[in-house]
C-alpha positions as CSV (number, residue, x, y, z in Angstrom):
1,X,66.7,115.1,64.5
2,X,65.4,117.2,61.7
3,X,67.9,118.2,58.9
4,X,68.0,120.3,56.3
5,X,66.1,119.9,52.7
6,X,67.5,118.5,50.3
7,X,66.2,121.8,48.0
8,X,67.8,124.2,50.3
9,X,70.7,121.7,50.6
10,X,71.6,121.8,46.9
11,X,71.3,125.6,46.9
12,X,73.9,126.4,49.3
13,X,76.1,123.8,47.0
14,X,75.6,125.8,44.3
15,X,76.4,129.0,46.3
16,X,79.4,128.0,47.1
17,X,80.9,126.1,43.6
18,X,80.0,130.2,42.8
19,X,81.7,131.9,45.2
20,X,84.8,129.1,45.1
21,X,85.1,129.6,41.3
22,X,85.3,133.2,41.9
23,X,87.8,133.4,44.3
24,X,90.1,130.5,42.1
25,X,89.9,133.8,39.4
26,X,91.3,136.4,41.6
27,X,94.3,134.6,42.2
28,X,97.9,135.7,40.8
29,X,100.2,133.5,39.2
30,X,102.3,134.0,41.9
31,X,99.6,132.4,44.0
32,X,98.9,135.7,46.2
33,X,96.0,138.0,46.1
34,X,97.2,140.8,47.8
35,X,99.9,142.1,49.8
36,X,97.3,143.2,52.8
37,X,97.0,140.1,55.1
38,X,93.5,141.2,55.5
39,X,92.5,140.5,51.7
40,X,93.4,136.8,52.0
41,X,93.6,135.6,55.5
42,X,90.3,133.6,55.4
43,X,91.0,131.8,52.2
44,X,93.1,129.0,53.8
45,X,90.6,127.7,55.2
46,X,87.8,128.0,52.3
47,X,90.0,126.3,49.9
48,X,91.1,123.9,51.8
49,X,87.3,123.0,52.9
50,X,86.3,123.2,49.5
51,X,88.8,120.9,47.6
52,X,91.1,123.4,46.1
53,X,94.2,122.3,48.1
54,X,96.6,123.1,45.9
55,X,95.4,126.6,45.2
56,X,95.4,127.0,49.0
57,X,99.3,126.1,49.2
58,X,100.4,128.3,46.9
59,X,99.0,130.9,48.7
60,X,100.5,129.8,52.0
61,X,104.0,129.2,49.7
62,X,103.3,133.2,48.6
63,X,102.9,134.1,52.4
64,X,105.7,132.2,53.8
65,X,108.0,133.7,51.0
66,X,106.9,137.0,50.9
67,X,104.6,138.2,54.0
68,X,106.3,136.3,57.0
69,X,109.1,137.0,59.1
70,X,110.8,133.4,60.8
71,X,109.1,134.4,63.7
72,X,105.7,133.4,62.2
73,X,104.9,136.8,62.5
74,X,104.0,139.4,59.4
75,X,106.5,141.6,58.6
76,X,106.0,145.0,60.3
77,X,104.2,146.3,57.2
78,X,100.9,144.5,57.7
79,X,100.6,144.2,61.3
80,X,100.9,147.8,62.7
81,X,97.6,148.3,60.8
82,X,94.1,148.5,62.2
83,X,91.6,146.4,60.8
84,X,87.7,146.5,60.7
85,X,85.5,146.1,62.6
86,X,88.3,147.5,65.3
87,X,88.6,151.5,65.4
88,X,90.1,153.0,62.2
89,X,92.4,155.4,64.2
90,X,95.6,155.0,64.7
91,X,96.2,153.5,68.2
92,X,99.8,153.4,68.2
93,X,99.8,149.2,68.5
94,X,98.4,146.6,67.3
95,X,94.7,145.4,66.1
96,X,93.3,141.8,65.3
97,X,96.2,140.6,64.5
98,X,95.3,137.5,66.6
99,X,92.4,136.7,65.1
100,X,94.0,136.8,61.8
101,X,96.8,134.5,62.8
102,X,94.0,132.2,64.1
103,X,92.4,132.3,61.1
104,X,95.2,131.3,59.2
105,X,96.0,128.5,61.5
106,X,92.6,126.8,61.1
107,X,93.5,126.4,57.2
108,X,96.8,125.6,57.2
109,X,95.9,123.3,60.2
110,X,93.0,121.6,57.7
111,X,95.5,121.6,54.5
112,X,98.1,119.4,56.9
113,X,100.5,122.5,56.3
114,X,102.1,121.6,59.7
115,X,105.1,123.8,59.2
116,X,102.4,126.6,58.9
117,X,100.0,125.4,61.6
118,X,102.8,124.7,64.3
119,X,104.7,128.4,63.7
120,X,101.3,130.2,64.3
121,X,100.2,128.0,67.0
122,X,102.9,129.8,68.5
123,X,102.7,132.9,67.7
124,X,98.4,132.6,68.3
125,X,99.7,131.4,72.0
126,X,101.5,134.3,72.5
127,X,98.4,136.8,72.4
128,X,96.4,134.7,75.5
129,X,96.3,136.3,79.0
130,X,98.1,134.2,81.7
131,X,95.1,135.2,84.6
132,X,92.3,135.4,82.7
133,X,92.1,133.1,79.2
134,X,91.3,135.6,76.6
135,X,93.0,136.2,73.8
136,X,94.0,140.3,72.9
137,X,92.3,141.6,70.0
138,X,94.2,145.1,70.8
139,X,97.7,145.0,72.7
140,X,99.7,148.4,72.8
141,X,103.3,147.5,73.7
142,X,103.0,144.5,76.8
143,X,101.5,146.7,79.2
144,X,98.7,147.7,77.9
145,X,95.7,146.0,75.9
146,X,92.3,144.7,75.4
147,X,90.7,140.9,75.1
148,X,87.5,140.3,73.2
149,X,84.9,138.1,72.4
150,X,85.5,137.8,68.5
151,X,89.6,137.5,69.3
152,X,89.2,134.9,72.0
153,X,86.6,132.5,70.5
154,X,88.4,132.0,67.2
155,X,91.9,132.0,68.6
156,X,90.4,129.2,71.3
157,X,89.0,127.4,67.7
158,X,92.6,127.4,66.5
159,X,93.7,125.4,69.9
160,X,90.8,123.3,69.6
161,X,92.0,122.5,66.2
162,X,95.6,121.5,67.1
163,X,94.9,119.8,69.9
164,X,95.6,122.2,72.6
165,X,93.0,121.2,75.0
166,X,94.2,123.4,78.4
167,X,94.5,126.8,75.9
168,X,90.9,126.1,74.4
169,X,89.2,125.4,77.7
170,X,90.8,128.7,79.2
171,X,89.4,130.5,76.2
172,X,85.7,129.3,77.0
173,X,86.1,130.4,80.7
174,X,86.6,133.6,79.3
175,X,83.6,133.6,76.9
176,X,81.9,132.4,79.9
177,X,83.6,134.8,82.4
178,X,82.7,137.7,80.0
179,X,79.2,137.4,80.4
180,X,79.0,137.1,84.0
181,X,81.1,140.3,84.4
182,X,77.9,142.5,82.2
183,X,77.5,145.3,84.3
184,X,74.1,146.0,82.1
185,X,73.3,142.2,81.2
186,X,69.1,143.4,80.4
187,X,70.2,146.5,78.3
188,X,74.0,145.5,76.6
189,X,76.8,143.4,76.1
190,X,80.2,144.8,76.3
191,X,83.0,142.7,74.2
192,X,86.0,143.5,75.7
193,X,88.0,143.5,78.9
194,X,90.8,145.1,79.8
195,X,93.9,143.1,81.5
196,X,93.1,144.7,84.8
197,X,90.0,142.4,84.7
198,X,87.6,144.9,83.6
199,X,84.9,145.4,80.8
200,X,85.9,148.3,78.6
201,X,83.3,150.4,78.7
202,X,84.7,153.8,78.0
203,X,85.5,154.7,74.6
204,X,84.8,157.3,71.8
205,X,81.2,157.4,70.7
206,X,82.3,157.0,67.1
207,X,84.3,153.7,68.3
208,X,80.5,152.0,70.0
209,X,80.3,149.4,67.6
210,X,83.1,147.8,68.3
211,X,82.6,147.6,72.0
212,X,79.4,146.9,73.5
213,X,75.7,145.7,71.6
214,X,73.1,147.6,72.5
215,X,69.7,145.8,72.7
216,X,67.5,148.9,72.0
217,X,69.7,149.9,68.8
218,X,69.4,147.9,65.5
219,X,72.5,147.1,63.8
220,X,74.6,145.6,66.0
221,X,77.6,143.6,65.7
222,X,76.4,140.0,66.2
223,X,79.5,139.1,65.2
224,X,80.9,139.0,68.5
225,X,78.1,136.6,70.8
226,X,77.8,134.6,67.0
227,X,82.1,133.6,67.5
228,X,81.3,133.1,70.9
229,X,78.2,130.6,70.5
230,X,80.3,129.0,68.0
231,X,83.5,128.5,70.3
232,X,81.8,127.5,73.5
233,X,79.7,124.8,71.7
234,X,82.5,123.0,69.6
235,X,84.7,123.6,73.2
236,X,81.9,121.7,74.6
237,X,81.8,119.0,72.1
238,X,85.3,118.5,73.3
239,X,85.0,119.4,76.8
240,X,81.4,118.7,78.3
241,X,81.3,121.8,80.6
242,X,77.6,122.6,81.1
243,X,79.0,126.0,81.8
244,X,80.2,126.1,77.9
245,X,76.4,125.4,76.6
246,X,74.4,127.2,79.2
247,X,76.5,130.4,78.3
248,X,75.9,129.5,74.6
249,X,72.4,129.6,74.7
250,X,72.6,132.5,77.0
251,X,74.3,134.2,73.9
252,X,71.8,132.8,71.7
253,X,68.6,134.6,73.4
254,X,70.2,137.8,74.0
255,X,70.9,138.2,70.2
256,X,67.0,136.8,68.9
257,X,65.9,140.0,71.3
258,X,67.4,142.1,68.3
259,X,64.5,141.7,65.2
260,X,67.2,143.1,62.5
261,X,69.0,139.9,63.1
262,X,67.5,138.4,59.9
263,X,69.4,140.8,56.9
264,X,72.6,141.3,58.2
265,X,75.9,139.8,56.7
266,X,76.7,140.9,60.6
267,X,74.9,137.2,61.5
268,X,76.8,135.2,59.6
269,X,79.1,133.9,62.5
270,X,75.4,134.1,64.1
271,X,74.2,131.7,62.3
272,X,76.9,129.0,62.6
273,X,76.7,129.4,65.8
274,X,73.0,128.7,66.0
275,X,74.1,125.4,63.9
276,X,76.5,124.3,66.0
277,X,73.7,124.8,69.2
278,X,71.6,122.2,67.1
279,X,74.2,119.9,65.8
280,X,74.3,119.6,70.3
281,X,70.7,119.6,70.9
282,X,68.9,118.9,67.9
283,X,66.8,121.3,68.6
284,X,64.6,122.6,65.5
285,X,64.2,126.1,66.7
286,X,68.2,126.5,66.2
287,X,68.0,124.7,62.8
288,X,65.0,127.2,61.8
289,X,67.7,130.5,62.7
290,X,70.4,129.2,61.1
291,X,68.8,128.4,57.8
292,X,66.6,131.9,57.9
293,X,69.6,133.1,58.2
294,X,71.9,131.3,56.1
295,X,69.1,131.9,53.4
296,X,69.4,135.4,53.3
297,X,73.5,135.4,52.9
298,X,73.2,133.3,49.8
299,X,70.6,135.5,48.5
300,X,72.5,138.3,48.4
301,X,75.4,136.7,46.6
302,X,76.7,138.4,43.4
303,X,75.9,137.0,40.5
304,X,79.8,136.6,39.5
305,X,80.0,134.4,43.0
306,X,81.2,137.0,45.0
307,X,79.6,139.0,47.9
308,X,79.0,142.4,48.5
309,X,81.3,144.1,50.5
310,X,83.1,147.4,51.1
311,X,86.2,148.2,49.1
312,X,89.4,146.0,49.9
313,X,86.8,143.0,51.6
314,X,85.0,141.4,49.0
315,X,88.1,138.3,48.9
316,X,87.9,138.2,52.9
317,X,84.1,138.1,53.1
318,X,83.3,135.3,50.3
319,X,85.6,133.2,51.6
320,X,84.1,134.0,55.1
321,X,80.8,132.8,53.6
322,X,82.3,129.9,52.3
323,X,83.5,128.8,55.4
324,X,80.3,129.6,57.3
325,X,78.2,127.5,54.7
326,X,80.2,124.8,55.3
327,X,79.9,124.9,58.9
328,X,76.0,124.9,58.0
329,X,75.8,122.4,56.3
330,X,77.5,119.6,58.3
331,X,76.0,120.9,61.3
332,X,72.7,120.5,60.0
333,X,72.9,117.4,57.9
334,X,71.7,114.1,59.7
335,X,71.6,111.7,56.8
């Protein structure tokens, strides 16, 4: 197998010492960074990734104290709200909130914060569909709500993470599942599906972007087939269902079709994904992507370590890229 250079290597390094570094200065005394869940969530995991442990548990000490109810569950200030990249509108329920937990789960999983990573386990568990594997990215009351792509793959990573093998595998059937149901697969790819078992794919105009890619339209959320790639490859590692590769790849090539792929912070998951598809294959074509990629988030860093990011995100998205350049880099180191 190929690896990375050492040159390119040592840059990312650097990158992230930055961005680490910067996010070490936006923390209170108290240890929290803001009351919205959706300033820190990600941060967990970056510090604990990045050797800053004990700045991590304060935070979680800050969340536990102030932010959670005993349920493991925010307090019904933070999670009636919808969150990007979801619809701004008010739906009347709840938004991300999954993915959010999940996230959150990772980290505290990684800092051995078991009295975190146990409570959320549960409380992630709680948002899967019994018949069909995903996890909701948008439930209205229990009757009514929406599984996706993004929600499913990185709640699946938080059961792959603590061990919940049966849970992960039914996430990937979905990620799998999900592609086979495309009623356009040549032109787009819807990310969500209804609990009735089918693809949402009525909704606003204004509310597109958060529902289907559209292969002959530039600027597309690769977010959602880049969690996907991610989940069904390290669900693979795991569990060696061809099923979980093929589809990843499948993901792969419908998102190269797109040539604005290159200068998006919208491929970041992207390119972890294509990482993870060559820590599998060794593959250099996947190793090329991920690094073209990669390359162009790290040149757009701030200088102050930060990245740019609309207002209320910059915490959430350098962490992100934290934890996406560490995924890099493991997945593409040999030596």
């Amino acid at each position: 197998m190929e690896r990375i250079n050492r040159e390119r290597e040592k840059r990312y390094q650097e990158c992230v010492e930055k961005l680490i570094s910067w996010l070490v200065t936006q923390q209170q005394a108290d240890g929290s960074f803001d009351s919205d869940p959706n300033v820190f969530y990600k941060i967990p995991w970056a510090f604990s990734t990045w050797g800053k442990q004990m700045q991590a548990t304060r935070l979680l000490d800050w969340s536990k104290d102030k932010a959670f109810e005993k349920t493991w569950r925010f307090a019904p200030i933070f999670s009636g709200k919808d969150r990007f990249p979801w619809p701004t509108k008010n739906t009347g329920g709840e938004c991300t909130m999954a993915y959010i937990y999940a996230y959150l789960q990772i980290g505290s999983q990684l800092l051995g914060r078991f009295d975190f990573a146990y409570g959320l386990m549960r409380t992630v568990l709680s948002y899967q569909d019994t018949t069909y594997g995903g996890f909701y990215g948008k439930r209205i009351g229990r009757s009514e709500g929406e599984m996706d792509l993004m929600t499913t793959a990185f709640c699946g990573l938080s059961c792959l993470y603590s061990g919940r093998r049966s849970e992960a595998k039914r996430a990937a059937d979905f990620l799998v599942k999900m592609k086979e149901l495309q009623p356009d697969p040549n032109r787009k790819l819807y990310v969500s599906l209804r609990d009735s078992g089918k693809p949402v794919t009525d909704f606003a105009e204004e509310d597109a972007a958060c529902y289907v890619l559209d292969t002959q339209k530039p600027g597309q959320m690769y977010i959602f087939p880049g969690a996907a790639i991610i989940n069904l490859c390290k669900t693979y590692m795991a569990i060696p269902k061809p099923e979980f590769l093929d589809t990843a790849k499948s993901y792969y090539e419908l998102v190269m079709g797109w040539d604005d792929i290159w200068e998006t912070p919208r491929s970041g998951k992207f390119a972890v994904g294509c990482s993870c598809l060559y820590r599998i294959t060794g593959d250099p074509e996947y190793l090329q992507t991920a690094t073209r990629i990669a390359d162009y988030v790290v040149g757009i860093q701030n200088e102050d370590g930060s990245w740019p990011a609309p207002p209320g995100y910059a915490e959430s998205w350098t962490a992100e890229f934290g934890v996406h350049l560490a995924e890099i880099l493991k997945n593409t180191s040999t030596a």
